[in-house]
Backbone as a ProteinNet text record, in pm:
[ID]
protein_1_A
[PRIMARY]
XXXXXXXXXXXXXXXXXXXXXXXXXXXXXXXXXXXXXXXXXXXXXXXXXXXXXXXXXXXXXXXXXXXXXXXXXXXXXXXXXXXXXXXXXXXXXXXXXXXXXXXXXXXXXXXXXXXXXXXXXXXXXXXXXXXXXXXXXXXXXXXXXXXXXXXXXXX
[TERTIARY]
1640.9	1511.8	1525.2	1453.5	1456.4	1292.3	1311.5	1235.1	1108.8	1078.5	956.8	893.2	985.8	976.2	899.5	823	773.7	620.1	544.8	401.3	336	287.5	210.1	41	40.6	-118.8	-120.5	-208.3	-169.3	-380	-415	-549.2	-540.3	-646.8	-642.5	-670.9	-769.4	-700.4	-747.8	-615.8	-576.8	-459.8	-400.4	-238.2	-253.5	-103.1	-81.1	27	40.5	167.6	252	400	432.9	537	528.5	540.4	731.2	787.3	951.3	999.4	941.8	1047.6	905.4	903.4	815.8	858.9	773.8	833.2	810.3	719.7	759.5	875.4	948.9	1090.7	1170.7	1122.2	1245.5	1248.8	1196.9	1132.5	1058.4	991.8	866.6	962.1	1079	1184	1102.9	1124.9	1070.3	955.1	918.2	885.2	936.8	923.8	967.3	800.8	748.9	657.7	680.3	663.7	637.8	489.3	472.5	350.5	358.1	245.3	233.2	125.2	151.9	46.8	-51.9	-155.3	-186.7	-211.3	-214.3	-211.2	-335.9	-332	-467.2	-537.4	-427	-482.5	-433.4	-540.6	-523.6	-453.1	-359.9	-356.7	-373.6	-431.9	-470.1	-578.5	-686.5	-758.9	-669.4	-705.2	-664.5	-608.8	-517.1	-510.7	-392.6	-364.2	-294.7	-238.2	-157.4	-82.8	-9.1	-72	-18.3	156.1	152.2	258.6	352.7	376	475.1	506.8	622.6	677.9	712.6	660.8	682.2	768	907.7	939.2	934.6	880.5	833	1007.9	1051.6	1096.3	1085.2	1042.7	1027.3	1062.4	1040.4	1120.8	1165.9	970.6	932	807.5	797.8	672	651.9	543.5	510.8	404.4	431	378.4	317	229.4	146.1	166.6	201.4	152.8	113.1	-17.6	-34.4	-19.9	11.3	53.8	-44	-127	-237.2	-291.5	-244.6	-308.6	-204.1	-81.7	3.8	6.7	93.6	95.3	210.7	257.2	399.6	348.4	487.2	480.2	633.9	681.8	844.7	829.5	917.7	971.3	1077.1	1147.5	1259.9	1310.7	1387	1515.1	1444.6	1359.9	1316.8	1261.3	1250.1	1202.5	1114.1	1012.6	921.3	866.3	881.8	852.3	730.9	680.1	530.8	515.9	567.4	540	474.7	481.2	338.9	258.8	123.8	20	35.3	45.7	39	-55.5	-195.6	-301.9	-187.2	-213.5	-141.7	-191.5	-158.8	-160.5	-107.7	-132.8	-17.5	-109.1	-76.8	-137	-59.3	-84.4	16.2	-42.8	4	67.4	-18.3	90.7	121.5	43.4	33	1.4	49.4	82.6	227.1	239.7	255.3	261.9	350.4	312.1	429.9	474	618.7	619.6	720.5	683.9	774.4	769	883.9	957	902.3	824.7	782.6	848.3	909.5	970.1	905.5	891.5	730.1	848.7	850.5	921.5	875.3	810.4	850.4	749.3	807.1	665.6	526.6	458.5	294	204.5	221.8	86.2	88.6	210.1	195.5	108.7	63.4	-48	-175	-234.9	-331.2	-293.8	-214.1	-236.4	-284.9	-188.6	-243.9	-363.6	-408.6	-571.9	-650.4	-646.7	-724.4	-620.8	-566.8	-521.2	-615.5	-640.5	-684.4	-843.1	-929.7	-1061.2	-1088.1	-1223.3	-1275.3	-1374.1	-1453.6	-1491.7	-1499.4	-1535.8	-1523.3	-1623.7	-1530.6	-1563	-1620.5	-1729.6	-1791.4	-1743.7	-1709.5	-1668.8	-1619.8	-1704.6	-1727.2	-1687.3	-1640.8	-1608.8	-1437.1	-1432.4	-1247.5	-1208	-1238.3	-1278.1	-1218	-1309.3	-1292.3	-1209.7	-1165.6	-1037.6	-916.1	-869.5	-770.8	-742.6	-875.3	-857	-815.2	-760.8	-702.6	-565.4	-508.8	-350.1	-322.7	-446.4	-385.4	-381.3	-425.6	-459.7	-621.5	-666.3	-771.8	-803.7	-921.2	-933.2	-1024.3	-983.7	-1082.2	-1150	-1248.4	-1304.5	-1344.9	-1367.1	-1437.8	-1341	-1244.9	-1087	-1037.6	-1042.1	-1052.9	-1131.6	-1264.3	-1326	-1272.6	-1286.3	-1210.1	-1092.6	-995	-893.6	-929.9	-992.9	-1008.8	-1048.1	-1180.6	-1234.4	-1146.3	-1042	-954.9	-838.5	-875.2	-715.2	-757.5	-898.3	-986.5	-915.4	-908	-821.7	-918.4	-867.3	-951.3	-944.7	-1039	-1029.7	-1154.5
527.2	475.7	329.4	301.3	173.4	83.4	-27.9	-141.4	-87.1	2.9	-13.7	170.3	208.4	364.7	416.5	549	560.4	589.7	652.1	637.2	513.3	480.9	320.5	292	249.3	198.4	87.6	-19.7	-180.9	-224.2	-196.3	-263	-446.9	-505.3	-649.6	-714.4	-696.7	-747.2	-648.3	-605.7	-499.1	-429.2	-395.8	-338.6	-242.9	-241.4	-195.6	-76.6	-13.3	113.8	184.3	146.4	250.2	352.7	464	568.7	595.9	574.1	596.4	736.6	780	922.3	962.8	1054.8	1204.7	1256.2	1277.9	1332	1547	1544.6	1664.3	1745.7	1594.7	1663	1638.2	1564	1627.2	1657.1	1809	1876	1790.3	1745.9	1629.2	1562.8	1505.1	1428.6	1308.7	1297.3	1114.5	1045.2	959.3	929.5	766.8	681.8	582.7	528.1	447.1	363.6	208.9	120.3	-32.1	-40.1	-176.8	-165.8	-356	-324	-474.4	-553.2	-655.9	-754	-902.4	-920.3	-1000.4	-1068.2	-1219.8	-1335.9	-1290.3	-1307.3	-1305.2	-1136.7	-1033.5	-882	-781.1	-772.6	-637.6	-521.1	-505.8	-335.1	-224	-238.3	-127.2	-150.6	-82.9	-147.4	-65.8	-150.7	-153	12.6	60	244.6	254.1	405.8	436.8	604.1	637.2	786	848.3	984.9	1054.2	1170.2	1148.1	1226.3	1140.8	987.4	966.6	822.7	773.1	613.1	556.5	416.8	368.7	241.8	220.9	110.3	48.2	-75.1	-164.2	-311.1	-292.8	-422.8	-485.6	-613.8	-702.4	-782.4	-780.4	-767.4	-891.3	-972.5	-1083.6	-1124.3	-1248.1	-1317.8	-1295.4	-1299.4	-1358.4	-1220	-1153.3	-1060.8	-1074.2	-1090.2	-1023.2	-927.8	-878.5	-719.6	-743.7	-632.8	-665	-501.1	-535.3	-438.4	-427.4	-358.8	-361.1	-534.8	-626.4	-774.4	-860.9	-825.6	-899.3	-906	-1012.8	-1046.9	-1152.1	-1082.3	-1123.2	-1193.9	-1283.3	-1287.1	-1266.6	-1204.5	-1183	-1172	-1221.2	-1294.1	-1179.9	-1238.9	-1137.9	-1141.3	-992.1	-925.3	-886.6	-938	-856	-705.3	-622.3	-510.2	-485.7	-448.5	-476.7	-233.6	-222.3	-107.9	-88.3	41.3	58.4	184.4	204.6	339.8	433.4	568.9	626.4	622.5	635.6	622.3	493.6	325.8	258	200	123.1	41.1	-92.5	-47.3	-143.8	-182.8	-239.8	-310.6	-414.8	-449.3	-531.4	-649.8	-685.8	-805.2	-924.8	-930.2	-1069.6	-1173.3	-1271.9	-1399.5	-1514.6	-1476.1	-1644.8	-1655.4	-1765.7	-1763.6	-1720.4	-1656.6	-1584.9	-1425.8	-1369.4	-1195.1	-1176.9	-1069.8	-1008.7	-867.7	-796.2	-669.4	-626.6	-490.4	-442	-298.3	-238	-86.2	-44.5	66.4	135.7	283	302.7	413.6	499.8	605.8	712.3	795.7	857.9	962.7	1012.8	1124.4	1235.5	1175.9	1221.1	1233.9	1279	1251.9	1320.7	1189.9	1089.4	995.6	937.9	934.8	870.1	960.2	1031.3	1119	1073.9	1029.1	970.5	820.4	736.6	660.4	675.2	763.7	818.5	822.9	928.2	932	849.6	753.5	595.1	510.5	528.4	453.9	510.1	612.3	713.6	702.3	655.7	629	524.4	566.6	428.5	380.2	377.3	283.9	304.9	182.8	145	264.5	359.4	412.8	362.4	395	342.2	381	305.7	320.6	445.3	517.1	622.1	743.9	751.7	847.9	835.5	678.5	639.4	718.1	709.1	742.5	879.4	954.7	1120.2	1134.3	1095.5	1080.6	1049.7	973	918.8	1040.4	1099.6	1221.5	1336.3	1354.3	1485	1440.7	1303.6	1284.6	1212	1276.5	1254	1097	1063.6	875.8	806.9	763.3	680.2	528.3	513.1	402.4	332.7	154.2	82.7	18.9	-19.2	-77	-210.7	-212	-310.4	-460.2	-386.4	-447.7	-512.4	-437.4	-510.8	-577.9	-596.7	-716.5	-865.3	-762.9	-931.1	-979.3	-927.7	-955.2	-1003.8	-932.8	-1045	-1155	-1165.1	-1312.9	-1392.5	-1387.1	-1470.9	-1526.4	-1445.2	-1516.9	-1497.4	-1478.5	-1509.4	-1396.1	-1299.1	-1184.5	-1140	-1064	-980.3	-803	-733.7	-603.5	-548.6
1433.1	1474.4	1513.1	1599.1	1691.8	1580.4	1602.2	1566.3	1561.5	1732.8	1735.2	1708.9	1680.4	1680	1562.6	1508.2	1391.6	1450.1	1380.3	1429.5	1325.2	1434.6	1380.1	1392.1	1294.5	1300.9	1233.4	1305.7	1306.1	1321.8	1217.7	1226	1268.2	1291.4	1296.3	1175.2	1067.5	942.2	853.8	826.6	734.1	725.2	623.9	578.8	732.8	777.3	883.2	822.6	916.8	870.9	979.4	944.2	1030.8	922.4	1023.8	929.2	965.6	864.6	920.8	881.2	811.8	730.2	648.6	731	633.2	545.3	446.2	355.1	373	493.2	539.8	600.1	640.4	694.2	609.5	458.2	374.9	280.2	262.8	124.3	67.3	89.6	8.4	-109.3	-111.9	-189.8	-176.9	-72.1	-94.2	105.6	69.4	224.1	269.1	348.4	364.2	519.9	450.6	522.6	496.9	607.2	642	667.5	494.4	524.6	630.5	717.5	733.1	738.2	674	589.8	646.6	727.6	783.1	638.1	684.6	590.8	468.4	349.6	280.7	291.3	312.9	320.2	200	121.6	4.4	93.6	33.1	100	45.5	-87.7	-136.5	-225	-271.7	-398.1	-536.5	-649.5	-768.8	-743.3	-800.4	-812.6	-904.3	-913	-976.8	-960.5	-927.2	-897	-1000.7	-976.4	-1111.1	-1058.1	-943	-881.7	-865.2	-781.6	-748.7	-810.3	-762.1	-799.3	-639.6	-627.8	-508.9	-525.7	-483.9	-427.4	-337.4	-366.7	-226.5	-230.7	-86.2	-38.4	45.1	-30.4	48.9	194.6	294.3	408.4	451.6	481.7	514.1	441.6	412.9	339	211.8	118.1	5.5	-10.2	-103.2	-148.7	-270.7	-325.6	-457.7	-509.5	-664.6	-720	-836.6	-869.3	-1001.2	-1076.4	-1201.5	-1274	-1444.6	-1458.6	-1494.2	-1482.7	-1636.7	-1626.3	-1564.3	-1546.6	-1477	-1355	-1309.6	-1151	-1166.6	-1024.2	-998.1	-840.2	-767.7	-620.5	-605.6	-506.9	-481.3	-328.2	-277.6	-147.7	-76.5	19.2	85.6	6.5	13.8	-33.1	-181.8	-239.4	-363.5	-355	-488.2	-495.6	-611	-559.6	-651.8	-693.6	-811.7	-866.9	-884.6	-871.3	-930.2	-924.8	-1052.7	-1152.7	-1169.8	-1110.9	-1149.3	-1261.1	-1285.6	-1388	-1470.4	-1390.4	-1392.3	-1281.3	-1357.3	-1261.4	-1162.3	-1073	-906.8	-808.3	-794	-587.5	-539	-399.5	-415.7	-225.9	-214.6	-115.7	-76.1	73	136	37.1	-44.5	-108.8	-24.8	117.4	202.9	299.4	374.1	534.4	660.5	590.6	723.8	709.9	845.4	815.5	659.4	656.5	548.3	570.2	548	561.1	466.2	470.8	285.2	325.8	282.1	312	169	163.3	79.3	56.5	-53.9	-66.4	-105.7	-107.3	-236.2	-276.7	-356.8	-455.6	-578.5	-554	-427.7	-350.3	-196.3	-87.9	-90.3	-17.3	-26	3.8	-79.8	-69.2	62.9	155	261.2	319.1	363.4	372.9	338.9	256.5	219	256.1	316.1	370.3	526.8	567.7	743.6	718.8	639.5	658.3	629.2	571.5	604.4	742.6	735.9	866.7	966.8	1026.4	1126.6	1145.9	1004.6	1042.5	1130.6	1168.5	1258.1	1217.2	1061.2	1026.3	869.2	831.5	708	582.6	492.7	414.9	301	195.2	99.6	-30.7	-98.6	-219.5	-254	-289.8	-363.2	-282.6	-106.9	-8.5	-71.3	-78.6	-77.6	-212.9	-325	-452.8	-417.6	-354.5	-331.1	-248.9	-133.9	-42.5	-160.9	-235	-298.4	-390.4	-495.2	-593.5	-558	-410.8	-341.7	-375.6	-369	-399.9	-530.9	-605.4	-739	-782.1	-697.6	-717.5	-809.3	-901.4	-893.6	-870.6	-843.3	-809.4	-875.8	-914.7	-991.6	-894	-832.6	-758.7	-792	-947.7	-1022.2	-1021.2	-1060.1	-1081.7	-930.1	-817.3	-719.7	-670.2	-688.4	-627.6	-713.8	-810.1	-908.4	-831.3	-801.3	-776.7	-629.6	-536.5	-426	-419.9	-552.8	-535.2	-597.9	-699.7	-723.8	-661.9	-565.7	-454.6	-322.8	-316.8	-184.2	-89.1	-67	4.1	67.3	176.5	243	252.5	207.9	172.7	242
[MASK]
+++++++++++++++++++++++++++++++++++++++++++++++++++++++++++++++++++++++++++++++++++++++++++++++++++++++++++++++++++++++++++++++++++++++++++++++++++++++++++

């Protein structure tokens, strides 16, 4: 695969995705997505997955994750874990793009990212809520507004 190859969806501010490796083409083992991060962008609200484990690396820029009350920032070349049935998320840091290779294992949730990538407008709480509980994910909502207003993010 070439730089620009992969199916992609690149909102203007919001986690962007391109999709590198399905986990349909390989027995649902694992999937491989780039997420990408405009300056000051949540890319996920607070959640937590009961199926898989995601490694994220760091590519370019200043990443955020928090892990229930903790919070980390890790830069290029780091790898940052996030465990299934552990509260997560994770958000550009810096002033500058950011992008990070997300591993899923096993595959599936990239799927539930396509399908928020693919809408065309902004879902309400409680739709995302029921979208997320098909892949075995929940979501704190509460927990993320906190977390945006403390580091001023955009979600």
């Amino acid at each position: 695969m070439g730089p620009q190859d992969g199916e992609l969806y690149e909102p203007a501010q919001a986690c962007g995705d391109r999709f590198l490796i399905d986990s349909r083409e390989q027995g649902g083992r694992f999937a491989l997505v780039e997420h990408r991060l405009p300056p000051k962008v949540l890319a996920a609200p607070v959640h937590k997955h009961t199926r898989e484990d995601e490694f994220s690396f760091i590519l370019e820029g200043s990443v955020g994750a928090r892990f229930g009350d903790e919070e980390v920032v890790a830069g290029p070349g780091s790898l940052v874990f996030k465990p299934r049935d552990e509260w997560h998320t994770f958000w550009n840091a810096g002033d500058t793009p950011a992008r990070l290779l997300e591993i899923i294992s096993p595959g599936g949730l990239e799927e539930l990212f396509r399908r928020l990538d693919r809408l065309t407008e902004e879902l309400p709480p409680e739709a995302m809520r029921q979208k997320a509980e098909l892949y075995g994910c929940s979501l704190d909502m509460e927990a993320t507004m906190a977390l945006v207003t403390k580091h001023g993010l955009i979600f």
